[in-house]
C-alpha positions in Angstrom: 139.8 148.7 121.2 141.8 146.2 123.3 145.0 147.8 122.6 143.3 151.2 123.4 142.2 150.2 126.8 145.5 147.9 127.8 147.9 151.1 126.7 144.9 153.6 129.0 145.3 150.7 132.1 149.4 150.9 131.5 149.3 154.8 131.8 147.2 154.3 134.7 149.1 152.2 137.1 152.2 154.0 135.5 150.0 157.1 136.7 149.4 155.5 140.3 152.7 154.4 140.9 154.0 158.2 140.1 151.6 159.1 142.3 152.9 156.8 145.3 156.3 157.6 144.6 155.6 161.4 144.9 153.8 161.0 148.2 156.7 158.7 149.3 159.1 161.0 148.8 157.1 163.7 150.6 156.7 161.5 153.5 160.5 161.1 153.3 160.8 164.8 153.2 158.5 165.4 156.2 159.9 162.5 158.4 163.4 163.9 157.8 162.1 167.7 159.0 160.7 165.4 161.8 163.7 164.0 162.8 166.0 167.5 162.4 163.1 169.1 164.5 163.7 166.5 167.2 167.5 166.0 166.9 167.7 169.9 167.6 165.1 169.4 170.3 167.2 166.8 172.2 170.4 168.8 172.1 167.9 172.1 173.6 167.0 169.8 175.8 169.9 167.9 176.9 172.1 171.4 177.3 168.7 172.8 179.9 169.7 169.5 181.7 172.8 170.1 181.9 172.6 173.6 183.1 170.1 172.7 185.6 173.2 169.7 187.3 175.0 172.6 187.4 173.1 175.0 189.4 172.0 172.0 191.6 175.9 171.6 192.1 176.2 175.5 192.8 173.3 175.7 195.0 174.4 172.3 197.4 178.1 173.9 197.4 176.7 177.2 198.3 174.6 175.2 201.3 178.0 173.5 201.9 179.5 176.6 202.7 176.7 178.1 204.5 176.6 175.1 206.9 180.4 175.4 207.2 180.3 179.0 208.4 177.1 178.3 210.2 178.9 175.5 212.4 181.9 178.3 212.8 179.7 181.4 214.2 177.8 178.4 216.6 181.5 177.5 217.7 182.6 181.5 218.2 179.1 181.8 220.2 179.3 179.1 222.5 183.4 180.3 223.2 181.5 183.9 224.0 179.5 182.6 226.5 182.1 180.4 228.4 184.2 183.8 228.3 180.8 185.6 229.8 180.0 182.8 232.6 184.1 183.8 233.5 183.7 187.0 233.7 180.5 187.1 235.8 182.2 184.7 237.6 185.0 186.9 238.4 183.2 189.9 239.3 181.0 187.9 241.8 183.7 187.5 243.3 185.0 190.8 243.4 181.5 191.8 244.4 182.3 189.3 247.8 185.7 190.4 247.8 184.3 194.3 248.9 181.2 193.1 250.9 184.3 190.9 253.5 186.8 194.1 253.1 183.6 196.4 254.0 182.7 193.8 257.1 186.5 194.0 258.6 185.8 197.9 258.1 183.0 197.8 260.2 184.8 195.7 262.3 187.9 197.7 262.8 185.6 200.8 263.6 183.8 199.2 266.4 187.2 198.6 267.8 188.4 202.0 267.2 185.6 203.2 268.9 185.5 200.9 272.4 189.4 201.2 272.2 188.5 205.4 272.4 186.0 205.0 275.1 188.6 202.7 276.9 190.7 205.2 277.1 188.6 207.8 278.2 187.0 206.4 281.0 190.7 204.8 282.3 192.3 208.1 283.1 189.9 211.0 283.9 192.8 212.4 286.3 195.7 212.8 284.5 195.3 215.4 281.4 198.3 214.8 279.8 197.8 211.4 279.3 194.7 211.6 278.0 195.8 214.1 275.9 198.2 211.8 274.8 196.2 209.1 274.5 193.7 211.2 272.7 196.2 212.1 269.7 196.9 208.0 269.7 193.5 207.3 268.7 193.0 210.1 266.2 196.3 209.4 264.3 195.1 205.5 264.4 191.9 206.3 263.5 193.2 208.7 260.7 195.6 205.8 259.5 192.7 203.8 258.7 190.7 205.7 256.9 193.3 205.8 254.4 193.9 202.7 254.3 190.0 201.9 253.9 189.8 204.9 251.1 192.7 203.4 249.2 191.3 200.0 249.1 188.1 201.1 248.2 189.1 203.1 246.0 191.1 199.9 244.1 188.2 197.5 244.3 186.1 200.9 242.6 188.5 200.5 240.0 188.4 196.6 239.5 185.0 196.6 238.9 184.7 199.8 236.6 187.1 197.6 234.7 185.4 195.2 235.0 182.1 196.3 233.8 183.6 198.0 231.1 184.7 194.8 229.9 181.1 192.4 230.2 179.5 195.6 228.5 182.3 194.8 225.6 181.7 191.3 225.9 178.0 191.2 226.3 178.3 193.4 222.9 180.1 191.5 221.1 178.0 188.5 222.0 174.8 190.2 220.7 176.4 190.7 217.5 178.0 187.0 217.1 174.0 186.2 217.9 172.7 188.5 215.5 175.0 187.0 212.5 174.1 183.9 213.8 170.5 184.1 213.5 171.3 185.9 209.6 173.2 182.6 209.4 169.9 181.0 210.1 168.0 182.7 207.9 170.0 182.2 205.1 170.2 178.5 205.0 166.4 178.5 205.7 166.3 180.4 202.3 168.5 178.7 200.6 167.2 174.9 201.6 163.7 176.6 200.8 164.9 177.5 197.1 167.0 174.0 196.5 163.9 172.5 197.4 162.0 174.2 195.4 164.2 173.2 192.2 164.4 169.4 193.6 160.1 169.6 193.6 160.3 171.2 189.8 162.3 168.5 188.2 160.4 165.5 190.1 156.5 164.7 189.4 154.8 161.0 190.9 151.3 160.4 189.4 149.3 157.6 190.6 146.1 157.6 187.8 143.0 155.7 188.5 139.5 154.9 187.8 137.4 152.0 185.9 138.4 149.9 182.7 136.8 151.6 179.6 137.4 155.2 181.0 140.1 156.2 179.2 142.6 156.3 182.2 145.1 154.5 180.0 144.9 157.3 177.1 145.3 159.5 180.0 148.8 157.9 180.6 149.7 158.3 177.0 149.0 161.5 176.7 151.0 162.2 179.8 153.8 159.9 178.6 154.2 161.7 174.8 154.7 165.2 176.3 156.9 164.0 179.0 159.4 162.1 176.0 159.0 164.9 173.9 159.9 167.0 176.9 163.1 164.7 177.5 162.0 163.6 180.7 163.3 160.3 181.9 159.7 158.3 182.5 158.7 154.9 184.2 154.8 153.8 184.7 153.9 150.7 186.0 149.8 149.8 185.1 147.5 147.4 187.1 144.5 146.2 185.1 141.1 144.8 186.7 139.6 141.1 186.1 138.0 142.4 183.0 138.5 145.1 180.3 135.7 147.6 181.2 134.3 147.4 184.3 137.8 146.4 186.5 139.7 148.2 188.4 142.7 150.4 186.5 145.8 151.9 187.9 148.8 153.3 186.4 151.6 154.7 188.4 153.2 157.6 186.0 157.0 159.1 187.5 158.2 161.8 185.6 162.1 163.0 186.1 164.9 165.2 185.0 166.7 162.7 186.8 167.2 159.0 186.9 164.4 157.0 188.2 164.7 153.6 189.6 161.7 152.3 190.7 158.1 152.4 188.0 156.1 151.8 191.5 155.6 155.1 194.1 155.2 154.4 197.8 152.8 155.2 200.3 152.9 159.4 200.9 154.6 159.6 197.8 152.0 160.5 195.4 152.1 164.4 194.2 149.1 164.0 192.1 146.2 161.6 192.2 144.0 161.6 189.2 140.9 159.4 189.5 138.2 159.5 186.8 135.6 157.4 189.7 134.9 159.3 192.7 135.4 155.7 195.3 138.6 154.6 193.6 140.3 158.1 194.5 140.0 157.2 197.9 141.1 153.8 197.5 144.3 155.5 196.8 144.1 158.1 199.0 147.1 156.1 201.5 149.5 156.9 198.6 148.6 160.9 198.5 151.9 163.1 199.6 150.8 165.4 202.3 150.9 168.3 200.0 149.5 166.4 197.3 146.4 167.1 195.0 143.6 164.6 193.9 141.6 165.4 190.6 138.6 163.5 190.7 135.3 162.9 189.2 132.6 163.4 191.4 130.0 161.3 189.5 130.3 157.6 190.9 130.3 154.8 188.5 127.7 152.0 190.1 129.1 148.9 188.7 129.1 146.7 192.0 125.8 145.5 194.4 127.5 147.1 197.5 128.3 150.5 196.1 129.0 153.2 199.3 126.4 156.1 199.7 126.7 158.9 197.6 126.6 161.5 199.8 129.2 159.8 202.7 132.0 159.4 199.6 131.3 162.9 199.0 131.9 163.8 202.5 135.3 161.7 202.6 136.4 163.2 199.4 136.3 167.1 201.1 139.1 165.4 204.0 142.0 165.9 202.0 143.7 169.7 202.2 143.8 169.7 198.2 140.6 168.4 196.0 139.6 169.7 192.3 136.7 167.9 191.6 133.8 167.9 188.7 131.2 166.1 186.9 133.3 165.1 183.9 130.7 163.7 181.7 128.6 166.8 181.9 131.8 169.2 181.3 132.1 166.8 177.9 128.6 166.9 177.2 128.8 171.0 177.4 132.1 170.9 175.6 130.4 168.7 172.8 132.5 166.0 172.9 130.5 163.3 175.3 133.3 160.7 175.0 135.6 163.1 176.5 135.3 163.0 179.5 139.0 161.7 180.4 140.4 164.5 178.9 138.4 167.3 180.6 139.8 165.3 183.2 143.6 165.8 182.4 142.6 169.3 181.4 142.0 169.5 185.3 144.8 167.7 186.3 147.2 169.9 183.9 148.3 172.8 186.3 149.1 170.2 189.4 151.2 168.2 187.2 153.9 171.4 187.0 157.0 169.4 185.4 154.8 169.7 181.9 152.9 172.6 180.4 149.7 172.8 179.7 150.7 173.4 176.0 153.0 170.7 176.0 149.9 168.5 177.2 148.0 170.3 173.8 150.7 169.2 171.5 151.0 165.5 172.8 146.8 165.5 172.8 147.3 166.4 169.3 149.6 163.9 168.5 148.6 161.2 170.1 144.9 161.8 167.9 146.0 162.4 165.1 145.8 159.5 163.3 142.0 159.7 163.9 141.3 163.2 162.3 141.4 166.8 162.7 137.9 166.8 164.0 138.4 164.2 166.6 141.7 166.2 167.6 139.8 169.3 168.0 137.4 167.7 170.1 140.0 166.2 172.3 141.6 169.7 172.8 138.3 171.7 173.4 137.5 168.8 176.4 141.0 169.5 177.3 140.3 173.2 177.4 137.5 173.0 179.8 138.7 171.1 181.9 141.8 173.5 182.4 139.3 175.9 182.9 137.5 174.0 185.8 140.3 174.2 187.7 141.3 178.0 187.4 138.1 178.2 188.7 138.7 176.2 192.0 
């Protein structure tokens, strides 16, 4: 009977250790699919990097050129004008030119005319002289009125000419301003679209709220889609005087780029997601001006002093971008009451731009996965709602 139960213990730990070398091997298996899954995704990843350099590089050549051309039209335009001031110049002076030739005109004909009565009134008794004198004065008097015609006539020509000419040049300085003002335009586009691209491949988080609140999960969760996305990643956290109950504050900086600092200044912040209402505004100073906070609106009493509910609501509506809800109740509803930090993310999910909010679904899942397919469902339905809070904002 002894040997009967010694062989049935043999064959099973012989059984058992089949068994663990089978699921061994399978683990083998699946962490090697793992790893060609995320080989192939770095290379995906590292070539959409590399493409997006390059059109950078394009786009900052392209704004090169633009400014270069730019800098030529404003050089063309300001030679235009100082051609213009010349010419109006010129025919001001022309203009005076005819006004002195009209006055010695005038001049000469008052002359002429006492000259004529002159000799009219001198010799009343001799016909022949004043006959004489008579074809004198009209041959003098017709000698200057072609000599007054022809000049006239000269100057008319000057300044036809020389209104032909400002019409040309006034012409072709409304169309060196025109091109100009394209010029304008352009750039304006163009530094519109490369900033556009520089705001897409940069995201700085500051995440904040009250040890035990899950702001720190929060931060992992943000941290495994941003790897997995191939982001470059630095976060800095601050912990309160005591585990739950303290102040918490993690500074998250997401990058296609190189980033050199974990810590974001003051009016750097694109996103400020606060699970307590009060320490959103503590970090308010550090909000970008076209920054969003995602807070909680239910306070979390844990200090003697705490500020009126209704004046930190009132503060919270200053900022041009809020998306704020009752978390707990949204967790409650979603059936998941310890939730409530990732209905908050869920929120938070279409401000944070540089991730999806499937890429946020897979790293939820991954990060909870060790705990169970129910606890990972429960995580993603919190998620859910909160993504659909703020659609609805």
């Amino acid at each position: 009977m002894d040997s009967v139960r010694k062989e049935l213990r043999e064959k099973i730990e012989a059984m058992e250790l089949e068994e663990k070398k089978r699921q061994k091997m399978n683990d083998i298996r699946i962490i090697k699919c793992e790893r060609d899954f995320f080989r192939l995704e770095a290379i995906r990843l590292n070539g959409l990097c590399k493409d997006m350099s390059t059109k950078i590089e394009e786009m900052a050549f392209r704004m090169k050129l633009l400014t270069n051309e730019l800098n030529t039209m404003t050089t063309k335009w300001k030679e235009s004008e100082n051609v213009n001031k010349q010419l109006l110049v010129e025919l001001e002076s022309n203009i005076q030119s005819m006004k002195d030739i009209e006055k010695e005109n005038n001049e000469l004909k008052e002359k002429m005319t006492k000259i004529s009565i002159d000799n009219m009134n001198s010799n009343n008794t001799n016909e022949e002289n004043y006959n004489n004198s008579k074809s004198d004065n009209d041959s003098n008097y017709s000698y200057n009125n072609n000599y007054e015609s022809i000049k006239r006539e000269k100057l008319l020509y000057i300044i036809e000419k020389l209104k032909v000419d400002l019409k040309k040049e006034r012409m072709r300085n409304h169309k060196t301003l025109s091109e100009f003002n394209k010029m304008i335009l352009d750039k304006n586009k163009l530094e519109t679209i490369f900033s556009d691209c520089v705001e897409e491949v940069r995201k700085d988080i500051i995440l904040c709220g009250v040890g035990g609140q899950g702001i720190l999960s929060i931060a992992t969760v943000i941290g495994e889609a941003a790897t997995k996305a191939g982001l470059y990643l630095k976060q800095a956290e601050v912990h309160g005087m005591s585990q739950r109950g303290g102040d918490v504050q993690s500074n998250l900086r997401l990058s296609t780029e190189t980033i050199w600092s974990d810590l974001i200044p003051q009016g750097g912040a694109d996103v400020v997601i606060s699970m307590e209402p009060m320490e959103s505004l503590r970090y308010l100073p550090y909000l970008a001006k076209t920054g969003v906070i995602v807070t909680s609106c239910k306070p979390f009493i844990n200090i003697p002093n705490y500020p009126d509910e209704a004046e930190l609501m009132a503060e919270l509506e200053a900022p041009p971008a809020v998306v704020k809800m009752d978390i707990e109740q949204v967790a409650h509803e979603a059936g998941n009451p310890r939730g409530a930090n990732m209905v908050l993310l869920g929120m938070a999910a279409p401000s944070i731009e540089i991730l999806s909010v499937e890429q946020l679904r897979q790293a939820i899942a991954t990060i909870f996965a060790r705990k169970g397919e129910a606890v990972v469902e429960a995580n993603l339905r919190a998620f859910d709602c909160g993504v659909a809070v703020s659609q609805k904002q």
